[in-house]
N, CA, C and O atoms as a printed pandas DataFrame, in Angstrom:
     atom_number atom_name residue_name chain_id  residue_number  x_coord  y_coord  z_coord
0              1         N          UNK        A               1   23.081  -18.042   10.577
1              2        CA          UNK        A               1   22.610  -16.843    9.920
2              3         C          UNK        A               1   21.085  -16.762   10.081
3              4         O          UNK        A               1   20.322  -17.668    9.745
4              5         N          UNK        A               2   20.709  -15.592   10.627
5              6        CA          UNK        A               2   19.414  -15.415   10.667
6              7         C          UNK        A               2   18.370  -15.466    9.562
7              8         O          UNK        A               2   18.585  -14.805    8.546
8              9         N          UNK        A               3   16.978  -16.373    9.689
9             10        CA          UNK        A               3   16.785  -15.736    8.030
10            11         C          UNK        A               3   15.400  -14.881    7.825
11            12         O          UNK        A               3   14.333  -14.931    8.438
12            13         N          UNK        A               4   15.823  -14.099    6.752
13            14        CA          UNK        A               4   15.235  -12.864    6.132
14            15         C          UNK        A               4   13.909  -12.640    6.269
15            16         O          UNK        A               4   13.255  -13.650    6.008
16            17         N          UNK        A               5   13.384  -11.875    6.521
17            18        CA          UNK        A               5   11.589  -12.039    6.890
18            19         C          UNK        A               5   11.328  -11.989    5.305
19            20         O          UNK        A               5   12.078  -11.566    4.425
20            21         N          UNK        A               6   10.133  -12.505    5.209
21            22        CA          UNK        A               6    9.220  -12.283    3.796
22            23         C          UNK        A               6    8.202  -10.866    4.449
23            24         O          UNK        A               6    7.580  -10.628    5.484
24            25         N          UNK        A               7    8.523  -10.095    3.009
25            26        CA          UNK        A               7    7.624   -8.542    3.125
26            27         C          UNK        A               7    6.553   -8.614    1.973
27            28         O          UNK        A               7    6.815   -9.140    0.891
28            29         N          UNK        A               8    5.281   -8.032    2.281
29            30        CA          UNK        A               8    4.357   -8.235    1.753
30            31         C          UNK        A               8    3.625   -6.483    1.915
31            32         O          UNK        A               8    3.080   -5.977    2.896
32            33         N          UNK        A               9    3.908   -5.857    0.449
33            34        CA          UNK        A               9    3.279   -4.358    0.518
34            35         C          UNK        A               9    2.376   -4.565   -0.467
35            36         O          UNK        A               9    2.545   -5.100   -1.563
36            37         N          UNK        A              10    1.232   -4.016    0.098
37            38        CA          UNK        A              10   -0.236   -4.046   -0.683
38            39         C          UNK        A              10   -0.666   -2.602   -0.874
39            40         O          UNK        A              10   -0.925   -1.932    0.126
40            41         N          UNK        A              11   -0.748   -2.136   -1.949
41            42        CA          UNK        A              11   -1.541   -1.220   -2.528
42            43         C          UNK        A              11   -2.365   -0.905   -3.410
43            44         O          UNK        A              11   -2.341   -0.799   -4.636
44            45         N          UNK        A              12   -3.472   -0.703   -2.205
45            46        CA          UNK        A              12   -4.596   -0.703   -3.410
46            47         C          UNK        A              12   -5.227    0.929   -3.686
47            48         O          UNK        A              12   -5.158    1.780   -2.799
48            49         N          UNK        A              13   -5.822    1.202   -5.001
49            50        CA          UNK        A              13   -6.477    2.470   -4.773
50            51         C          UNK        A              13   -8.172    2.434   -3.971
51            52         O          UNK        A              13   -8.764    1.367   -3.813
52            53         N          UNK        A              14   -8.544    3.288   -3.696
53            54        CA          UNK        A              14   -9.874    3.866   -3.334
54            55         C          UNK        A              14   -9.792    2.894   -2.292
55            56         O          UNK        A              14  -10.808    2.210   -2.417
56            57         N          UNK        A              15   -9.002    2.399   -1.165
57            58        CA          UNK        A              15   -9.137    1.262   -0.127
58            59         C          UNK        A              15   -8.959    2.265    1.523
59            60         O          UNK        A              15   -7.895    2.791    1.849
60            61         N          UNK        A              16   -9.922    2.319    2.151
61            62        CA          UNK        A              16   -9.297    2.929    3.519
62            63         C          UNK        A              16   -9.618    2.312    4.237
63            64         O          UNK        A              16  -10.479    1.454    4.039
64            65         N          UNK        A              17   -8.827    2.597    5.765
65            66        CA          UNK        A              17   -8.365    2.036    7.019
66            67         C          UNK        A              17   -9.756    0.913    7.252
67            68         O          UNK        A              17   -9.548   -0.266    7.538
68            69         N          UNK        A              18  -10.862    1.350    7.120
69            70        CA          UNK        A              18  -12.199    0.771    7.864
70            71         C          UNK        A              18  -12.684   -0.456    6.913
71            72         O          UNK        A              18  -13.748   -0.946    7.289
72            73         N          UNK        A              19  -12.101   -1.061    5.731
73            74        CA          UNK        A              19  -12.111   -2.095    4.596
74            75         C          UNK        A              19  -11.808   -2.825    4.791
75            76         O          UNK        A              19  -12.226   -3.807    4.179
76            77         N          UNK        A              20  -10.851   -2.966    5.780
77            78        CA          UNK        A              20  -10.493   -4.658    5.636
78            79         C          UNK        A              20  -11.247   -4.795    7.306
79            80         O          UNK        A              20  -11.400   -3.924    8.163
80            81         N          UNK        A              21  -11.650   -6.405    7.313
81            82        CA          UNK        A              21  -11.913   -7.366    8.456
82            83         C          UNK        A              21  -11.342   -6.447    9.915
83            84         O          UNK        A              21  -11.868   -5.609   10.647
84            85         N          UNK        A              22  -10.339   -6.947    9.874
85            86        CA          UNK        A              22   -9.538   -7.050   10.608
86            87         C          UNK        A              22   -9.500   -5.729   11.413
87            88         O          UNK        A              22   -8.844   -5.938   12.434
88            89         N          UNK        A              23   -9.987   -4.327   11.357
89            90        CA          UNK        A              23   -9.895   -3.115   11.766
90            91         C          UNK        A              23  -11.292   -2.783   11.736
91            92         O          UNK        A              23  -11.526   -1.617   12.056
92            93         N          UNK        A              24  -12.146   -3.396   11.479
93            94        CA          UNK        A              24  -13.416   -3.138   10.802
94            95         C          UNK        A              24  -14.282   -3.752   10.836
95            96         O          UNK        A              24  -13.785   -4.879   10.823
96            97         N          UNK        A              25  -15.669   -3.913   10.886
97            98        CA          UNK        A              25  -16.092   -4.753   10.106
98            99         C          UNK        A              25  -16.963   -4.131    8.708
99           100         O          UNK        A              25  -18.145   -3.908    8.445
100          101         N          UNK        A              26  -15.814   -4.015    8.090
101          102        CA          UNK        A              26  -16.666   -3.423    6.513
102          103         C          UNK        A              26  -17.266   -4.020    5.603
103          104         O          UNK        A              26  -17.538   -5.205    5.797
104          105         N          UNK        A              27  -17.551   -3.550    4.668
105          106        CA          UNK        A              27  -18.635   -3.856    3.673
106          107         C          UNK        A              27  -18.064   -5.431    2.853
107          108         O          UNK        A              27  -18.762   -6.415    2.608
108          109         N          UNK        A              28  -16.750   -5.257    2.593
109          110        CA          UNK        A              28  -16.107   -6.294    1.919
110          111         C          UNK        A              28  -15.060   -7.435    3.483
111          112         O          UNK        A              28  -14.536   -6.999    4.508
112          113         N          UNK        A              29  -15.130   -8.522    3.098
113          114        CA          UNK        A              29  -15.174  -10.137    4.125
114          115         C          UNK        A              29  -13.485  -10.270    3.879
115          116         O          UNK        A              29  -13.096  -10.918    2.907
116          117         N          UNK        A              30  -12.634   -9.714    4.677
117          118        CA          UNK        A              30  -11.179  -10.126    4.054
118          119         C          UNK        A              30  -10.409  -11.047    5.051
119          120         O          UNK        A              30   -9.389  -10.600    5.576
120          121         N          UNK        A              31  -10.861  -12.369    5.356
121          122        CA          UNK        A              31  -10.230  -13.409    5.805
122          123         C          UNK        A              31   -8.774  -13.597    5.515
123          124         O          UNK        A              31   -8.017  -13.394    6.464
124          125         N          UNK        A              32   -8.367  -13.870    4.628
125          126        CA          UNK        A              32   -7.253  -13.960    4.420
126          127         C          UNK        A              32   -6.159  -12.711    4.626
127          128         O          UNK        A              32   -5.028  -12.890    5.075
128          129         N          UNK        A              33   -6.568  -11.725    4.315
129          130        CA          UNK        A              33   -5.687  -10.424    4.893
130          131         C          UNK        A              33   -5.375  -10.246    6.248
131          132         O          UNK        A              33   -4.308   -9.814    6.684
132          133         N          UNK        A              34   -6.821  -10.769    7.202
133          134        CA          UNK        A              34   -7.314  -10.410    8.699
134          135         C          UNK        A              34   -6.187  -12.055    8.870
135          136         O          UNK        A              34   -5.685  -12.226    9.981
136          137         N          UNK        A              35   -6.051  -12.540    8.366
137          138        CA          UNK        A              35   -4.699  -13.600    8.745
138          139         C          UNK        A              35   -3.610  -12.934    8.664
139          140         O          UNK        A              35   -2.874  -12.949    9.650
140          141         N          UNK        A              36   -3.262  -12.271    7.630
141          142        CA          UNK        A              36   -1.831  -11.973    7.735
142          143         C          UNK        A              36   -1.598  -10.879    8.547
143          144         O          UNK        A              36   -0.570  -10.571    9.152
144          145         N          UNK        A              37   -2.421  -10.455    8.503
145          146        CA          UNK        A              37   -2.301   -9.440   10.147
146          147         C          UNK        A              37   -2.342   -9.741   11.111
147          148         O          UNK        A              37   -2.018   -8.931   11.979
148          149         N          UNK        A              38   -2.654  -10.728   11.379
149          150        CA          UNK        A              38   -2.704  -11.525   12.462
150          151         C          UNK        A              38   -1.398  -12.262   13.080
151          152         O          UNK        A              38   -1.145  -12.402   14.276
152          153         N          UNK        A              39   -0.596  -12.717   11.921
153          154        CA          UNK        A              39    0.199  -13.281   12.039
154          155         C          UNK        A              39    1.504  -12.564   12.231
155          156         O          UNK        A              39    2.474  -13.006   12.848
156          157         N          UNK        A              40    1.390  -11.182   11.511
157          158        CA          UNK        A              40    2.775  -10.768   11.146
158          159         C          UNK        A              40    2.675   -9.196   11.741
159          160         O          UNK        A              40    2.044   -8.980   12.775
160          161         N          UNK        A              41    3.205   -8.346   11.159
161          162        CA          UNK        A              41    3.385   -7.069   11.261
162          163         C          UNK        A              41    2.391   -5.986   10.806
163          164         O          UNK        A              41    2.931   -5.279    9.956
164          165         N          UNK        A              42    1.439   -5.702   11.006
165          166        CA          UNK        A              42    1.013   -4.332   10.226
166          167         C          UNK        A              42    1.304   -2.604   10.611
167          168         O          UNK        A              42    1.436   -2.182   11.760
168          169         N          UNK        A              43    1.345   -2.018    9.738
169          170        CA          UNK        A              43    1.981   -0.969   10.131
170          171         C          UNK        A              43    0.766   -0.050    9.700
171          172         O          UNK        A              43    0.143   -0.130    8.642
172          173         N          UNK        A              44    0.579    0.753   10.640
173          174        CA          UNK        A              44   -1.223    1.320   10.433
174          175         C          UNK        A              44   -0.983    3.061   10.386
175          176         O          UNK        A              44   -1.879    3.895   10.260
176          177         N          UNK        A              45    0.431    3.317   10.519
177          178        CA          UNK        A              45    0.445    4.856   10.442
178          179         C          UNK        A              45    0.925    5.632    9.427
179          180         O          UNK        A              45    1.810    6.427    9.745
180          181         N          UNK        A              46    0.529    5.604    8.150
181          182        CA          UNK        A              46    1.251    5.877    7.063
182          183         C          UNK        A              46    0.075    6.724    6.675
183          184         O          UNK        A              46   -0.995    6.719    7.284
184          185         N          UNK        A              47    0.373    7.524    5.517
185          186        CA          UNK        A              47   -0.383    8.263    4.832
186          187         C          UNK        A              47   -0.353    8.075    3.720
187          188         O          UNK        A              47    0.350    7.200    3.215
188          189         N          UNK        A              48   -1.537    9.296    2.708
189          190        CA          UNK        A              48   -0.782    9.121    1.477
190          191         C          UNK        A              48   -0.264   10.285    0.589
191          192         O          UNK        A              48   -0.795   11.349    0.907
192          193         N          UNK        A              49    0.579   10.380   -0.383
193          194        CA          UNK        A              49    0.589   11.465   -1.090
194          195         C          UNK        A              49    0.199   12.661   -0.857
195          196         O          UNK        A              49    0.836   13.701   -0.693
196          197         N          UNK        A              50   -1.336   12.342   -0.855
197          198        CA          UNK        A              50   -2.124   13.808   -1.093
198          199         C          UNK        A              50   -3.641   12.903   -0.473
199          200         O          UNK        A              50   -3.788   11.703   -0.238
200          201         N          UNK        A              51   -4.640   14.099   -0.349
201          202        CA          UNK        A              51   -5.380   13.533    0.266
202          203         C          UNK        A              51   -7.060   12.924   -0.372
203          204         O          UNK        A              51   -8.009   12.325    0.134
204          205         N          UNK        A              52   -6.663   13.596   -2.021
205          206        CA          UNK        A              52   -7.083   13.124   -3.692
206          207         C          UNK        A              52   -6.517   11.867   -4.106
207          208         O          UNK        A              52   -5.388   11.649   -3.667
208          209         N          UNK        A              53   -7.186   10.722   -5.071
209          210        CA          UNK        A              53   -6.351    9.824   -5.389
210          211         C          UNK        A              53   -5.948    9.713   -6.678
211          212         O          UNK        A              53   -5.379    8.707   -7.103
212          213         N          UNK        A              54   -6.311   11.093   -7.626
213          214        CA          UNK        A              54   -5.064   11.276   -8.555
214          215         C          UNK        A              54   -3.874   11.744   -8.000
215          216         O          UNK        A              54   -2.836   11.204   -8.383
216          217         N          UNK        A              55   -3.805   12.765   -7.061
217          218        CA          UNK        A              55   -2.228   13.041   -7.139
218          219         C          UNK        A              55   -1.575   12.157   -6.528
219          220         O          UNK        A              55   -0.434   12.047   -6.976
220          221         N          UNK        A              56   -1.858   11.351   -5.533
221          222        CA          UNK        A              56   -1.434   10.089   -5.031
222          223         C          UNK        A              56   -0.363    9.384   -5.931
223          224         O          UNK        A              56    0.867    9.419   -5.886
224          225         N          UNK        A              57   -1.280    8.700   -6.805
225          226        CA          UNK        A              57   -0.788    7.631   -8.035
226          227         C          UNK        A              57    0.581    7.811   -8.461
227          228         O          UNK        A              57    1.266    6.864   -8.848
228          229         N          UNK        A              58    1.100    9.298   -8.386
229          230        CA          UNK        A              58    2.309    9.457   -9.053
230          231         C          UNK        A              58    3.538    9.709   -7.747
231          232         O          UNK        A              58    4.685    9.945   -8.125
232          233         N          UNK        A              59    3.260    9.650   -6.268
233          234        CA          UNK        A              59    3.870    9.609   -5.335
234          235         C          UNK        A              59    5.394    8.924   -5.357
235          236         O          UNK        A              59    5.753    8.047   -6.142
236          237         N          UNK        A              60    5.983    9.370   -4.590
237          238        CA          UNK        A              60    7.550    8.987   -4.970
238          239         C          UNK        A              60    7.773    7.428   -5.101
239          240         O          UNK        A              60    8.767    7.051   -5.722
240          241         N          UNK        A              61    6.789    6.369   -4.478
241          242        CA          UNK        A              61    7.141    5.534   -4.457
242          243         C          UNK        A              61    6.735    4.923   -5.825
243          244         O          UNK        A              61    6.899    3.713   -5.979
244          245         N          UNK        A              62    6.222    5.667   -6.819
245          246        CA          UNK        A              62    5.939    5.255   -8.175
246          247         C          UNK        A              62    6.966    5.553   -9.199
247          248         O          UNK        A              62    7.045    5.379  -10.415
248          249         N          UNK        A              63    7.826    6.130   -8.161
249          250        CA          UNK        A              63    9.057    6.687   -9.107
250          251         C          UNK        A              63    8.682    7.709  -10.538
251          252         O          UNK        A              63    8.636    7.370  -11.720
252          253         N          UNK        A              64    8.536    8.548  -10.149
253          254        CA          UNK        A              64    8.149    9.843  -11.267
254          255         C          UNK        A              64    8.854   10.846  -10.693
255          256         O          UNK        A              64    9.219   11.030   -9.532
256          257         N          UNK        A              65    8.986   11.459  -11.686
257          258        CA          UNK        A              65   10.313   12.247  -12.090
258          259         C          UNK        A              65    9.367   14.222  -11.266
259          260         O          UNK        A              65    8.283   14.737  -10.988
260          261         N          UNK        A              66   10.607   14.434  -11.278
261          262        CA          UNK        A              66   10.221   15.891  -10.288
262          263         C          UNK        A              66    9.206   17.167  -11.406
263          264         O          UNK        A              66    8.636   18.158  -10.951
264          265         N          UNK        A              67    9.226   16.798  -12.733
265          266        CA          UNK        A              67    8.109   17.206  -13.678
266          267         C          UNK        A              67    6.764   16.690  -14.034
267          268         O          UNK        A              67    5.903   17.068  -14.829
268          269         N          UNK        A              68    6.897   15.254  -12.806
269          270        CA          UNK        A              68    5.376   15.115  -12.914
270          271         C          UNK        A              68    5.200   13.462  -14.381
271          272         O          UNK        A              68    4.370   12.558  -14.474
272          273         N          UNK        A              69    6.162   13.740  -15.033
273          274        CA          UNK        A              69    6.058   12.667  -16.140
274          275         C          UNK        A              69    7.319   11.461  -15.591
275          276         O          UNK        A              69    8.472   11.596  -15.180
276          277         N          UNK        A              70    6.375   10.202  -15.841
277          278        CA          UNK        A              70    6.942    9.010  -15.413
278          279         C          UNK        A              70    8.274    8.412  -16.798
279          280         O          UNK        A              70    8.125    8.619  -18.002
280          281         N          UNK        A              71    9.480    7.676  -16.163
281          282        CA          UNK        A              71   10.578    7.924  -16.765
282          283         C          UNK        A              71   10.384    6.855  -17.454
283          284         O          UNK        A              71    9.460    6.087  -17.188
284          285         N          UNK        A              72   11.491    6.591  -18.743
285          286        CA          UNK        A              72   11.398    5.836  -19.673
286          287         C          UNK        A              72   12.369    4.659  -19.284
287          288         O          UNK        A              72   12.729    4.790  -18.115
288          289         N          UNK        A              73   12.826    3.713  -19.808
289          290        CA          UNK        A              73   14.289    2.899  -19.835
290          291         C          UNK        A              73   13.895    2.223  -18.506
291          292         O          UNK        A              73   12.859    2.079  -17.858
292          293         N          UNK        A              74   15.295    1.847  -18.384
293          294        CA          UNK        A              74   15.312    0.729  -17.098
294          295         C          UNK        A              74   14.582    1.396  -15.495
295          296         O          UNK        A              74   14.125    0.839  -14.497
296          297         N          UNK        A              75   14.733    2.560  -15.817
297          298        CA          UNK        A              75   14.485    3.184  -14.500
298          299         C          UNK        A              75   12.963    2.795  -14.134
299          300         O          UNK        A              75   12.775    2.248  -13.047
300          301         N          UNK        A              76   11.891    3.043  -14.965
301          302        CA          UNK        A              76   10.634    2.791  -15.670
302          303         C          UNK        A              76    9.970    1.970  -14.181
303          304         O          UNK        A              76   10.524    0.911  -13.888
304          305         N          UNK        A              77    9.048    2.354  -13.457
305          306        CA          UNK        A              77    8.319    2.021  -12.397
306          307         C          UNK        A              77    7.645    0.626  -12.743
307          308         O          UNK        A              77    6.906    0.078  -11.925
């Protein structure tokens, strides 16, 4: 049996493409990131939400509800 890759999703706010090491050399030193990119997979064509980083925050992958307000109970992001 083959085994399972380990996945590693990082999200940060106010962070773009030109920040980390590894694509860059920006303001902030990210050795350890510029490793795991190195090593593994990065996937560099994604977007976000919106092109503001309030409306972002509530993007589907935060799981919020189609009125904009985040859900209660187990569902709960």
């Amino acid at each position: 049996m083959p085994k399972r890759p380990n996945v590693i999703l990082i999200v940060a706010d106010d962070m773009g493409y030109g920040d980390f090491g590894v694509f860059n050399d920006g303001p902030a030193k990210t050795p350890h990131l510029d490793a795991l990119v190195g090593e593994g997979v990065c996937l560099t064509q994604h977007y976000a939400g919106s092109p503001a980083c309030s409306p972002s925050l509530p993007a589907p992958h935060r799981r919020v509800d189609t009125d904009g307000g985040t859900r209660d109970g187990p569902h709960r992001a």
